[in-house]
C-alpha positions in Angstrom: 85.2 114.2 105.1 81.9 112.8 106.8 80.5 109.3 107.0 77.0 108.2 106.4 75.6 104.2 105.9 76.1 104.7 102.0 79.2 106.9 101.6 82.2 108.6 102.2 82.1 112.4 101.3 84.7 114.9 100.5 83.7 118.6 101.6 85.3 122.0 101.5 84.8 124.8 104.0 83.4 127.6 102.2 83.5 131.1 103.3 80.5 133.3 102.0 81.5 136.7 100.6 79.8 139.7 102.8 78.9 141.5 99.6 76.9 139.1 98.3 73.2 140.5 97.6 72.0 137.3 100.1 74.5 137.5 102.8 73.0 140.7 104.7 76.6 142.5 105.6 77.8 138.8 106.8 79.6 136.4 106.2 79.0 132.8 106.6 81.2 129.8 106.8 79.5 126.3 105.5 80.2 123.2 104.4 80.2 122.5 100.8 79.5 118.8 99.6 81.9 118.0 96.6 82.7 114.3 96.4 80.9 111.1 97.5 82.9 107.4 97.5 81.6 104.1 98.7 85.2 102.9 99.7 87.7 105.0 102.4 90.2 104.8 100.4 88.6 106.7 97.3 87.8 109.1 99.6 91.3 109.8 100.9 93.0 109.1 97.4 90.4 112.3 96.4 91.5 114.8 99.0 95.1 113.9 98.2 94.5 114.6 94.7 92.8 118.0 95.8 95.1 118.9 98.0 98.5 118.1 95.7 96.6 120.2 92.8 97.2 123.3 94.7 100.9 123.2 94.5 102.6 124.1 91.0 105.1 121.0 90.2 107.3 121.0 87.2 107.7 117.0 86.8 105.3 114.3 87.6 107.8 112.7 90.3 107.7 115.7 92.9 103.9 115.6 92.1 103.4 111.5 92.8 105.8 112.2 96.2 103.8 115.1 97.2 100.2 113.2 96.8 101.3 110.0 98.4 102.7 112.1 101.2 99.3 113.8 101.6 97.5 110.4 101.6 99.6 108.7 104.2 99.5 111.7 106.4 95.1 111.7 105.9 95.1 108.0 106.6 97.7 107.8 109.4 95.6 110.4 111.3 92.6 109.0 110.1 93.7 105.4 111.1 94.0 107.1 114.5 90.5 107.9 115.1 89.5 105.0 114.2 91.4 103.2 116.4 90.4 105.3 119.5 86.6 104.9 119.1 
């Protein structure tokens, strides 16, 4: 996630494939832009939601523990940055 004077956005680290026609024999790693937020929060609740789809759950409960878990751990660590600048 990066920070700008109008928004919050959610990347992903992208790995380029070395066959591609483009790559010449290389890959590449890169950023790739896929969310913007005004608010924190929307921000965090987004990569949550990302990061929880991943995992296969068979009911909605392990799912809701799983995401709110991955929030608090974002925003506790992110809430330590913060802090320290």
């Amino acid at each position: 996630m990066t920070r700008d004077e109008y928004s919050y956005t959610v990347k992903e680290m992208v790995k380029s494939d070395s066959d591609h026609f483009r790559s010449k024999g290389k890959s590449k790693t890169y950023e790739k832009s896929l969310y913007y937020y005004p608010l924190f929060e929307q921000a965090i609740a987004k990569i949550a939601e990302l990061k929880s789809s991943k995992t296969d759950f068979n009911n909605l409960n392990k799912f809701l523990e799983n995401y709110k878990s991955i929030k608090n751990q974002i925003k506790n660590y992110t809430d330590g940055i913060r802090s320290a600048v």
